[in-house]
MDTraj code that builds the backbone (N, CA, C; nanometers):
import mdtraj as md
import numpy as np

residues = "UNK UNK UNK UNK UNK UNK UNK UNK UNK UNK UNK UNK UNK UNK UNK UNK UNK UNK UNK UNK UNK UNK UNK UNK UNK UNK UNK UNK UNK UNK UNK UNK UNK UNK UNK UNK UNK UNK UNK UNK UNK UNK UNK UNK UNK UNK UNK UNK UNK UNK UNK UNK UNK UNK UNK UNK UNK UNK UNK UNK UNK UNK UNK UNK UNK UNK UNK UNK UNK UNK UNK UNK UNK UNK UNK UNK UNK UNK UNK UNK UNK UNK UNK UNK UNK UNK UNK UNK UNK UNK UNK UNK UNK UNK UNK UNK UNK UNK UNK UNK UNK UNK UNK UNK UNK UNK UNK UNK UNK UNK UNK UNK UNK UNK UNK UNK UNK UNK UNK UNK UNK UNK UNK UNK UNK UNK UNK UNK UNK UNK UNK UNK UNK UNK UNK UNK UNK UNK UNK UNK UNK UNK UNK UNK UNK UNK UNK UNK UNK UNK UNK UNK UNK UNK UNK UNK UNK UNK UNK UNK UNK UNK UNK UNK UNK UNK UNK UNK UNK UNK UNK UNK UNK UNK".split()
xyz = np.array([
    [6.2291, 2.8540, -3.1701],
    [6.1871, 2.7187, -3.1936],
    [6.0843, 2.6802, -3.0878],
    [5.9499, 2.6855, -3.1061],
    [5.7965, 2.6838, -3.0352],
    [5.8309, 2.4902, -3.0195],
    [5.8500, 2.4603, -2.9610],
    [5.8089, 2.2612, -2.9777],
    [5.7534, 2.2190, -2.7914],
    [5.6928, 2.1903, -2.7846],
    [5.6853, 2.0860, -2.6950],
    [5.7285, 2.0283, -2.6461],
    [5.7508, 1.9999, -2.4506],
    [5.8393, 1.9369, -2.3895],
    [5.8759, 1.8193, -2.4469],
    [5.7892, 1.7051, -2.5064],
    [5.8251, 1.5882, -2.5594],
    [5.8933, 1.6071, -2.6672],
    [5.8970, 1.6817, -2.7716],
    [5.9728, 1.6716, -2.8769],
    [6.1124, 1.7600, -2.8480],
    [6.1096, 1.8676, -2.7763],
    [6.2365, 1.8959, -2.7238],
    [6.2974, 1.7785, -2.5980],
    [6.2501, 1.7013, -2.5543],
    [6.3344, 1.5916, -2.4952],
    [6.3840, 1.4778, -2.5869],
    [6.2912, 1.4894, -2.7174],
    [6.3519, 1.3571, -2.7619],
    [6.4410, 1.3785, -2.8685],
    [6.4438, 1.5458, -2.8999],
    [6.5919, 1.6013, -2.9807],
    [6.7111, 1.5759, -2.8617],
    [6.6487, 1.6135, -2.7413],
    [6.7776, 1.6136, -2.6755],
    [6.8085, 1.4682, -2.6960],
    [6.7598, 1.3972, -2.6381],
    [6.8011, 1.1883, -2.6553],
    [6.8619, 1.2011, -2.8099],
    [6.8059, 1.2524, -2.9258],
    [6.8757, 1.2480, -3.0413],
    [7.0579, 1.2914, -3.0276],
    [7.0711, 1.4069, -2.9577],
    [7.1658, 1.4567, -3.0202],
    [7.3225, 1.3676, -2.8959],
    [7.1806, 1.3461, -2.7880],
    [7.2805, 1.2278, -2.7261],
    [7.3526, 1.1324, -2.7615],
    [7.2582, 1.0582, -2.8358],
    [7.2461, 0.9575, -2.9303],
    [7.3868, 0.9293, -3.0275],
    [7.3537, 1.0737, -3.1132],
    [7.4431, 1.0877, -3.2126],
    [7.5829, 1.1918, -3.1325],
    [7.5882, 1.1653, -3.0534],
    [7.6727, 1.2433, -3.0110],
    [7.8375, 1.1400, -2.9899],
    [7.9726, 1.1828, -3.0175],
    [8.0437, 1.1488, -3.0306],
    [8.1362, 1.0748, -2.9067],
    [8.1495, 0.9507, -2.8766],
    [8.1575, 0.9359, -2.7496],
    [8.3338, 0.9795, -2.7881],
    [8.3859, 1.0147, -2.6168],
    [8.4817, 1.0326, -2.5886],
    [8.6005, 0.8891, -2.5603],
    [8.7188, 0.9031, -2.5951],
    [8.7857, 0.7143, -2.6041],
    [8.8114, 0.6891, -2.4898],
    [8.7731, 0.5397, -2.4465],
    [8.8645, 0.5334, -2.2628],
    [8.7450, 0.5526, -2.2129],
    [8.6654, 0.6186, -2.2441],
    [8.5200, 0.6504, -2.1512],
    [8.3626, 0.6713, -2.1691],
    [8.2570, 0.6359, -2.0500],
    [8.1847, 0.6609, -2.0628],
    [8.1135, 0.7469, -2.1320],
    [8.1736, 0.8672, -2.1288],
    [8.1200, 0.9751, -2.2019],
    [8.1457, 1.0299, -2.2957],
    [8.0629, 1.1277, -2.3596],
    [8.0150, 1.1831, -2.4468],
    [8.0872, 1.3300, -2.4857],
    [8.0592, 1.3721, -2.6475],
    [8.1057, 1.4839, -2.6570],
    [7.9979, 1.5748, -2.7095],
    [7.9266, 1.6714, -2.6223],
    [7.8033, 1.7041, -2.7060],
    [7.8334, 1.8532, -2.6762],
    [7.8061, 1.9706, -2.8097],
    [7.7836, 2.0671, -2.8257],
    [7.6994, 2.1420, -2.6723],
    [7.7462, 2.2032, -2.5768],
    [7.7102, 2.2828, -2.4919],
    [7.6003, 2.3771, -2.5510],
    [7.6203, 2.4801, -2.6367],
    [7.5329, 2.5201, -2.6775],
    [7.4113, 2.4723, -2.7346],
    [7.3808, 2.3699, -2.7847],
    [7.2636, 2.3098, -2.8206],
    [7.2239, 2.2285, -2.7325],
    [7.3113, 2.1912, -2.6318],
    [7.2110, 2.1562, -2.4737],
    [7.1629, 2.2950, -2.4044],
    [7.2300, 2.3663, -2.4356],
    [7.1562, 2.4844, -2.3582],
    [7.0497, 2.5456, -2.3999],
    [7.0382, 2.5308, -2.5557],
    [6.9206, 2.5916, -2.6200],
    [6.8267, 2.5460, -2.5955],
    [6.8275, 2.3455, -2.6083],
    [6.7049, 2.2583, -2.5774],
    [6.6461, 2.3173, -2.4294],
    [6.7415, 2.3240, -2.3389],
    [6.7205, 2.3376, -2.2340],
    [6.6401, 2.4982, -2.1849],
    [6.6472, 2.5596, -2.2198],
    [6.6497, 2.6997, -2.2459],
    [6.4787, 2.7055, -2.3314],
    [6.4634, 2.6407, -2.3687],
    [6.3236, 2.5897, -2.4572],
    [6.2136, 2.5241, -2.3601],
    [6.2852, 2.4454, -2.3176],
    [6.2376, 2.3332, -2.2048],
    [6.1659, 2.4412, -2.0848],
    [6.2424, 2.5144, -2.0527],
    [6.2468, 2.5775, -1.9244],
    [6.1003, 2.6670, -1.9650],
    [6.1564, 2.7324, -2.1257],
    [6.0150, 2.8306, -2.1695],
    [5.8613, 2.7660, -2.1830],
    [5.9034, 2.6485, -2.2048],
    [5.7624, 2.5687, -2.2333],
    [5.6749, 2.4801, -2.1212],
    [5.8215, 2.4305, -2.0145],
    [5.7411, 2.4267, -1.9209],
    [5.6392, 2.4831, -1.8521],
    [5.6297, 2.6198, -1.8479],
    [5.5323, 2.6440, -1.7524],
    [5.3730, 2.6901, -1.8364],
    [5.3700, 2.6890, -1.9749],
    [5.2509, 2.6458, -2.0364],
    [5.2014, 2.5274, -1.9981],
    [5.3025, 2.4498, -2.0555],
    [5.3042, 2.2797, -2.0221],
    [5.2465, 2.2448, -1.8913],
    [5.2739, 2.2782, -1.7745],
    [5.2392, 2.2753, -1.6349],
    [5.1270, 2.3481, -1.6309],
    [5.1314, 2.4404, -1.6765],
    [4.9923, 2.4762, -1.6387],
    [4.8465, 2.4610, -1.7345],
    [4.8744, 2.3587, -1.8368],
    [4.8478, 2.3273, -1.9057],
    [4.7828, 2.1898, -1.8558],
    [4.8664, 2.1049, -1.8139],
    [4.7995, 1.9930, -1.7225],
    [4.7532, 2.0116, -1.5781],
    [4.7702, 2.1315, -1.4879],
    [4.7527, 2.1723, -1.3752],
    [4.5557, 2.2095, -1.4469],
    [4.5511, 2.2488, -1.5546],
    [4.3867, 2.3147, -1.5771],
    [4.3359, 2.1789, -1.6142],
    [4.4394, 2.0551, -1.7081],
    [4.3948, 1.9482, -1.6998],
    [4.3344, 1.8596, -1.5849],
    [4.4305, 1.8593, -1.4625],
    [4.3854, 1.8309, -1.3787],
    [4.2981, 1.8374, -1.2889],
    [4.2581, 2.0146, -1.2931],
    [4.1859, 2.0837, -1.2218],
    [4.0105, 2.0700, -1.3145],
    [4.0161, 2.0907, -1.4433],
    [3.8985, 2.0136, -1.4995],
    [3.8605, 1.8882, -1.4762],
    [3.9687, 1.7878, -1.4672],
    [3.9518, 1.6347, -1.4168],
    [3.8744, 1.6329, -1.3152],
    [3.9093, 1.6991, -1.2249],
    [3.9109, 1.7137, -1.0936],
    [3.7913, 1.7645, -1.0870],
    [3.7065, 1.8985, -1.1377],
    [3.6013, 1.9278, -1.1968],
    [3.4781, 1.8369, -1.2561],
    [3.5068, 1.7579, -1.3542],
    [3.4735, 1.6740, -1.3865],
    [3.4110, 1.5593, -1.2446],
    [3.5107, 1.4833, -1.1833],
    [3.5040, 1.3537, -1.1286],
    [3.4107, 1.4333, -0.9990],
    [3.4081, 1.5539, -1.0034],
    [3.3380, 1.6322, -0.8600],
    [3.1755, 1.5993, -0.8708],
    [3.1913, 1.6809, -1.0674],
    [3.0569, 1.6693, -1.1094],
    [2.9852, 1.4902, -1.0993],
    [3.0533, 1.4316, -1.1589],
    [3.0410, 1.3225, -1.1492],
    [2.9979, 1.2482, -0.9933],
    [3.0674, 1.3053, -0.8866],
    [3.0438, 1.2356, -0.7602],
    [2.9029, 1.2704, -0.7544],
    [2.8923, 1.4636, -0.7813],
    [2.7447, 1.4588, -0.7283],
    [2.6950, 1.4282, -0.7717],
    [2.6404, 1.4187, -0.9048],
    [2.5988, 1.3706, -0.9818],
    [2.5324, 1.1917, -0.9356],
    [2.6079, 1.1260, -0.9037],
    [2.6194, 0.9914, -0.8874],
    [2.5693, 0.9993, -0.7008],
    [2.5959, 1.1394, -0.6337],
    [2.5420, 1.1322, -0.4888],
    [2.4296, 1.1414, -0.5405],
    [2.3591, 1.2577, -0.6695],
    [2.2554, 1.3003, -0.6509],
    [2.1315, 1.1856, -0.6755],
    [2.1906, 1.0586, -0.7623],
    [2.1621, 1.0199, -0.7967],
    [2.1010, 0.8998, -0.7584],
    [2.2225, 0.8477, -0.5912],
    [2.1872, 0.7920, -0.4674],
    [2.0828, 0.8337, -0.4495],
    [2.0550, 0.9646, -0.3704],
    [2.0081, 1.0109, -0.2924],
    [1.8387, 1.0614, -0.3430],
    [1.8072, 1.0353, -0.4821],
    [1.6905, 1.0146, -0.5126],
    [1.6402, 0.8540, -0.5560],
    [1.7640, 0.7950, -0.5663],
    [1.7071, 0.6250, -0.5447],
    [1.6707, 0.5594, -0.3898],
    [1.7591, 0.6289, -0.2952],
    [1.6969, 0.6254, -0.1253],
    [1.6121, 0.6922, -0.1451],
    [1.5529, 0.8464, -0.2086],
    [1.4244, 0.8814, -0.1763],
    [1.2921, 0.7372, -0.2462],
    [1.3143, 0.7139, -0.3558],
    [1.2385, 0.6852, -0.3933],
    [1.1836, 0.5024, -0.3039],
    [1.3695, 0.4679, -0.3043],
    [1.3231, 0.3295, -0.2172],
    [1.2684, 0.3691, -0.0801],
    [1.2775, 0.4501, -0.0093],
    [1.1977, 0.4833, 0.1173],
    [1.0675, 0.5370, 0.0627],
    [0.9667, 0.6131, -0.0456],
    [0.8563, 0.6651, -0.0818],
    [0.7977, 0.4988, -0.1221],
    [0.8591, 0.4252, -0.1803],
    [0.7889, 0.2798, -0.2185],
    [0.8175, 0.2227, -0.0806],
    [0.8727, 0.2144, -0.0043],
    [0.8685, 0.1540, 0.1350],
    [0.7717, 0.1838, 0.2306],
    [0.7656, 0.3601, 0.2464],
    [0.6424, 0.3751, 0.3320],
    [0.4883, 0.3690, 0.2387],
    [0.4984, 0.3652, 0.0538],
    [0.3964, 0.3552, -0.0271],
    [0.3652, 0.1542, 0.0600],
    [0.4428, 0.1174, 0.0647],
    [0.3739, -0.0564, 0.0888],
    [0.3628, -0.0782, 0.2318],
    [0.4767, 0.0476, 0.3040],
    [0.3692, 0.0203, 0.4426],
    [0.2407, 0.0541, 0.4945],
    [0.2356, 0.1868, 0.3720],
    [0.1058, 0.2344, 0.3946],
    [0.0021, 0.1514, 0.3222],
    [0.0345, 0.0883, 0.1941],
    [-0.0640, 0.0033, 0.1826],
    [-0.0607, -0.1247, 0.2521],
    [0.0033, -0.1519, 0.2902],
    [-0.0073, -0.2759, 0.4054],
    [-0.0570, -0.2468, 0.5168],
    [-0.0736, -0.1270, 0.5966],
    [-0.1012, -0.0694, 0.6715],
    [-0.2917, -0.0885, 0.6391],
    [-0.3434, 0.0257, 0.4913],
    [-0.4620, -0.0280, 0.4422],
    [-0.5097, -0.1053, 0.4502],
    [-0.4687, -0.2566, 0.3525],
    [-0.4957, -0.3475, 0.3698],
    [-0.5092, -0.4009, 0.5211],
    [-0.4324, -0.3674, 0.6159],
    [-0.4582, -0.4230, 0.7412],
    [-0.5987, -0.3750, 0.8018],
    [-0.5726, -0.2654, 0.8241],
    [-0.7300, -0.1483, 0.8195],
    [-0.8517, -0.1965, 0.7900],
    [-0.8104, -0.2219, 0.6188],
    [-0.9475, -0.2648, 0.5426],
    [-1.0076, -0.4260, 0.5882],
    [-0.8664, -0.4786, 0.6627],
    [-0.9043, -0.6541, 0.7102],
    [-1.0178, -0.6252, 0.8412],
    [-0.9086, -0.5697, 0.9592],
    [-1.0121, -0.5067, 1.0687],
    [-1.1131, -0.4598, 1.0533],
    [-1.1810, -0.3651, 0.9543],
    [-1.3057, -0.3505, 0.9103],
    [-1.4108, -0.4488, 0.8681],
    [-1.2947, -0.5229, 0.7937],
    [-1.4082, -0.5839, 0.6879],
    [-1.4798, -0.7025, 0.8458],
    [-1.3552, -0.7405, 0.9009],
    [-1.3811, -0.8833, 0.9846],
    [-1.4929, -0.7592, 1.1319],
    [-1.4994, -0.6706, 1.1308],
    [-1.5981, -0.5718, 1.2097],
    [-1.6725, -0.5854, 1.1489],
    [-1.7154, -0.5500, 1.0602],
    [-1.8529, -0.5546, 1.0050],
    [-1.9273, -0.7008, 0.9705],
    [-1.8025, -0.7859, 0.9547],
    [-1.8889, -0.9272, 0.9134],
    [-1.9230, -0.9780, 1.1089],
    [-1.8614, -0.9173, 1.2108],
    [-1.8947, -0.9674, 1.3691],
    [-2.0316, -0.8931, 1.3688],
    [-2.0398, -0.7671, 1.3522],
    [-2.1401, -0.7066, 1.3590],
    [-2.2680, -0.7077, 1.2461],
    [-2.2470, -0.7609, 1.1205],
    [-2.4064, -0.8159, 1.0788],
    [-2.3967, -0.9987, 1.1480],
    [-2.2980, -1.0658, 1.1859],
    [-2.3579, -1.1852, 1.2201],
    [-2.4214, -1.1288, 1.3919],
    [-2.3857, -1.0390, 1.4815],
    [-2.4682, -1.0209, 1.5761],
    [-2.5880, -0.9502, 1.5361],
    [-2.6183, -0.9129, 1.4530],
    [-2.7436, -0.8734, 1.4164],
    [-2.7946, -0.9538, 1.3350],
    [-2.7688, -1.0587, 1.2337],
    [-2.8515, -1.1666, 1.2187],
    [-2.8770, -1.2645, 1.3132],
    [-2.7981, -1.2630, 1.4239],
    [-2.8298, -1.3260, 1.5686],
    [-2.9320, -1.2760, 1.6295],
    [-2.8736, -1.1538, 1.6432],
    [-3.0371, -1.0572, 1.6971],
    [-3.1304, -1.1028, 1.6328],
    [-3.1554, -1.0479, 1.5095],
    [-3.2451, -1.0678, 1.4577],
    [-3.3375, -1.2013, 1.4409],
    [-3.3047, -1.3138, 1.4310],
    [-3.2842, -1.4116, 1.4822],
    [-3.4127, -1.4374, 1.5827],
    [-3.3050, -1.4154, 1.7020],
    [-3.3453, -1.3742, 1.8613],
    [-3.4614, -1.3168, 1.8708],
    [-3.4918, -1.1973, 1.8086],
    [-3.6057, -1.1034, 1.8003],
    [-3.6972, -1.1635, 1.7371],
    [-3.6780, -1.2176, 1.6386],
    [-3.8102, -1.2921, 1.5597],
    [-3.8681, -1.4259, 1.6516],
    [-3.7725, -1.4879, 1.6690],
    [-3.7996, -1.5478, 1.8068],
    [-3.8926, -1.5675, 1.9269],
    [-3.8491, -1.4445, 1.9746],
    [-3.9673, -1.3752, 2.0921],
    [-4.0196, -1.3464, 2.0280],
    [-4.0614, -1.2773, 1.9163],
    [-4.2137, -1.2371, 1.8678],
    [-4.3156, -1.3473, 1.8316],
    [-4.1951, -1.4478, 1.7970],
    [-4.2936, -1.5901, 1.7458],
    [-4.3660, -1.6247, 1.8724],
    [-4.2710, -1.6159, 1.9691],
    [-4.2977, -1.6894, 2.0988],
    [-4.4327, -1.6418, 2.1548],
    [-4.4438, -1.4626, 2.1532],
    [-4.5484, -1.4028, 2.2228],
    [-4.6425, -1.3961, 2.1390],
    [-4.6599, -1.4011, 2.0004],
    [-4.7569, -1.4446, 1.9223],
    [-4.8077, -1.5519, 1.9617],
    [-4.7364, -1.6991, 1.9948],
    [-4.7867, -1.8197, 2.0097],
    [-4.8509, -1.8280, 2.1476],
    [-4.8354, -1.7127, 2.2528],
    [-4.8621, -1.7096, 2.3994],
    [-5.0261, -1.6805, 2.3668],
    [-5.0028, -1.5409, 2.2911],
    [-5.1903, -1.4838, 2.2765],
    [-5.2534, -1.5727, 2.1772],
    [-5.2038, -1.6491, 2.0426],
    [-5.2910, -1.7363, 2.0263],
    [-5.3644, -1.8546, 2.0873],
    [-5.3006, -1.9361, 2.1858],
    [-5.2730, -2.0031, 2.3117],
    [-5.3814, -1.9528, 2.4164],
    [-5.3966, -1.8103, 2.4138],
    [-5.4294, -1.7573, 2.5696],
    [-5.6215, -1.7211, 2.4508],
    [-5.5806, -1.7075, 2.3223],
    [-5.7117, -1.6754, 2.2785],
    [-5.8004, -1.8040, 2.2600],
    [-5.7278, -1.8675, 2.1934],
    [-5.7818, -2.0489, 2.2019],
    [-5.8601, -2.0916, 2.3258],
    [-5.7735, -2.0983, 2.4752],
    [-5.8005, -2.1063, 2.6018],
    [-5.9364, -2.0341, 2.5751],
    [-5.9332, -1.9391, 2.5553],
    [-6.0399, -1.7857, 2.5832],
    [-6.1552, -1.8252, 2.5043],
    [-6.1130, -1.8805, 2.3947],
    [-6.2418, -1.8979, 2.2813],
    [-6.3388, -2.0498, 2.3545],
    [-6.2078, -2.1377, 2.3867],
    [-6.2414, -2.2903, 2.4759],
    [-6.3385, -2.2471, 2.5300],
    [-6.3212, -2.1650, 2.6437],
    [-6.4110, -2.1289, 2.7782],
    [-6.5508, -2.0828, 2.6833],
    [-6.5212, -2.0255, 2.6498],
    [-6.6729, -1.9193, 2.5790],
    [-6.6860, -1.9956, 2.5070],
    [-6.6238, -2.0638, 2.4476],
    [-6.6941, -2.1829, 2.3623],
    [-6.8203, -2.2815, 2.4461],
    [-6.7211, -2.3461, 2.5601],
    [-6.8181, -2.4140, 2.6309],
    [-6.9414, -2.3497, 2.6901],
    [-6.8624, -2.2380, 2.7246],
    [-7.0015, -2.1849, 2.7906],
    [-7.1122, -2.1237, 2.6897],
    [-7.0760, -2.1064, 2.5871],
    [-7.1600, -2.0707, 2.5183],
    [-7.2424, -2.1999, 2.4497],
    [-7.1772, -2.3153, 2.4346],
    [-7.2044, -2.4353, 2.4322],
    [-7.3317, -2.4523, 2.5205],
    [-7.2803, -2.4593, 2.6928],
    [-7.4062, -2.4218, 2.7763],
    [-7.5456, -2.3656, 2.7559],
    [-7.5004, -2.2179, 2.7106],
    [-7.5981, -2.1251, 2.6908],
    [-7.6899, -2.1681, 2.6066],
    [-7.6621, -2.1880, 2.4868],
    [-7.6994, -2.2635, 2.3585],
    [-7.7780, -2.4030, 2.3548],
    [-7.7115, -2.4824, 2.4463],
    [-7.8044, -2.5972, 2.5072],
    [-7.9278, -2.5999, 2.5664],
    [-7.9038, -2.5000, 2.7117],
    [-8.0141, -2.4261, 2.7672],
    [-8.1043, -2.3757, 2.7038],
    [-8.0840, -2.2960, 2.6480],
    [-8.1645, -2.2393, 2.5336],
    [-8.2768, -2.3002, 2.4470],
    [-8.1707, -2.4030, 2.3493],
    [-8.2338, -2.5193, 2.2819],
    [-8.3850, -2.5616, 2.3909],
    [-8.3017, -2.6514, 2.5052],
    [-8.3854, -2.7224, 2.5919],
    [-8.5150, -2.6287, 2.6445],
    [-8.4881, -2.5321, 2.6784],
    [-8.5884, -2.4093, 2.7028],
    [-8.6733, -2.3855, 2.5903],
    [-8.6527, -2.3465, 2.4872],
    [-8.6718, -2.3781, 2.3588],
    [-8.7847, -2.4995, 2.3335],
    [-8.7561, -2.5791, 2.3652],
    [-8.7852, -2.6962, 2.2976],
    [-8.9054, -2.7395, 2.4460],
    [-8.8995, -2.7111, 2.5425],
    [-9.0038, -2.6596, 2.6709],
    [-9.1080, -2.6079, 2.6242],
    [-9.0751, -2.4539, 2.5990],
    [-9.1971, -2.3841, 2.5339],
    [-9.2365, -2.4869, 2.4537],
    [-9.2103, -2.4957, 2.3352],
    [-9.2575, -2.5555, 2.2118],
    [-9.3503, -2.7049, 2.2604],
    [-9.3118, -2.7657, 2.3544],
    [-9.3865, -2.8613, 2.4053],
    [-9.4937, -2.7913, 2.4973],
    [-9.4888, -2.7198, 2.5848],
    [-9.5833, -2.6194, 2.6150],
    [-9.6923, -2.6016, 2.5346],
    [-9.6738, -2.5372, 2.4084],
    [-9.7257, -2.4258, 2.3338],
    [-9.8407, -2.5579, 2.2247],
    [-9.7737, -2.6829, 2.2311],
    [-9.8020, -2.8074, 2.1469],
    [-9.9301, -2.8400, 2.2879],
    [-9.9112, -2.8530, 2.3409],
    [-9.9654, -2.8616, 2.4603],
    [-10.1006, -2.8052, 2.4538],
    [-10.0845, -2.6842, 2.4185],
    [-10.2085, -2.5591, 2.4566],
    [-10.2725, -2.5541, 2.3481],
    [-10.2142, -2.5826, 2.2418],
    [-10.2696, -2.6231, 2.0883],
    [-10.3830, -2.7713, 2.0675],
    [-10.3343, -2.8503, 2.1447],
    [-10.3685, -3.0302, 2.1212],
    [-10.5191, -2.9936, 2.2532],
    [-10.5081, -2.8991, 2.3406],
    [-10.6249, -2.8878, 2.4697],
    [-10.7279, -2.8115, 2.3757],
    [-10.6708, -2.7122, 2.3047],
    [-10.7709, -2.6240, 2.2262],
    [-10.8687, -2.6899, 2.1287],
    [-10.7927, -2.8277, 2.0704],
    [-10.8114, -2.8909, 1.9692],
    [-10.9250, -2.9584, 2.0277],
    [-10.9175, -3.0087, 2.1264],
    [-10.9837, -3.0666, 2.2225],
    [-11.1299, -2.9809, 2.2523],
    [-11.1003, -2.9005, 2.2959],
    [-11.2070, -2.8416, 2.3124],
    [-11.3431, -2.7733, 2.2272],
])
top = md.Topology()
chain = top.add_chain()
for i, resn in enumerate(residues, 1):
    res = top.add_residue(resn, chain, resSeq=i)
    for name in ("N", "CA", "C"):
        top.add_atom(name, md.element.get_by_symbol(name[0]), res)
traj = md.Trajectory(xyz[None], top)
């Protein structure tokens, strides 16, 4: 008789059950031999039975292992990934910081060179305005004096010509 610990325990509770109590007392009158058989069954099936839930357990056990790593492995690429997006935004924050320092470098350095520049056009205006200044002066002088010259000239000029009117009006004369 092949049965299963549960159904050979619950013949045994049956035959308990129906079993004839004794008068005056607690107990029972039950066939020895058919407790011994159940029992005798019990004993054979236990150790399928046991080892039957021992592979149960040991798959469980299998199982909840897979499962841990599984669920470590599963940690342990959500910390990778929250630390790869952590140093991804420090490094772009990092960039962005970079790209600020640059940008605010380069805007110091074209406003000192539109300063320069500036500056430089500046002095060139300035020493342009010195030699036009110093040529003006220059042209003044030679102006006047050539003014002079030109006068002289005229008046010398205009000498002869009274001279020459002169030597013309005696000739006429003569």
């Amino acid at each position: 008789m092949e049965s299963s610990i549960y159904s050979l325990l619950d013949t045994l509770e049956d035959i308990i059950e129906n079993a004839k109590p004794v008068p005056l007392t607690q107990n029972i009158r039950v066939s020895k031999d058919d407790l011994f058989e159940i029992i005798s069954e019990i004993r054979l099936n236990l150790p399928g039975e046991i080892k039957q839930a021992q592979r149960i357990v040991h798959n469980s056990e299998k199982i909840i292992e897979e499962a841990n790593n599984n669920a470590n492995g599963i940690i342990r690429d959500a910390e990778s990934k929250a630390e790869k997006m952590t140093m991804d935004h420090e490094i772009t924050k990092r960039a962005k910081e970079e790209a600020e320092a640059i940008r605010m470098e380069a805007k110091a350095r074209a406003e000192d060179m539109r300063i320069g520049a500036i500056e430089y056009a500046d002095q060139m205006l300035e020493n342009t305005e010195k030699q036009i200044k110093a040529v003006l002066d220059n042209f003044t002088k030679r102006s006047n004096t050539l003014q002079e010259f030109l006068a002289n000239e005229t008046d010398h000029i205009f000498s002869e010509r009274q001279e020459l009117r002169t030597l013309v009006d005696r000739d006429k004369i003569i």
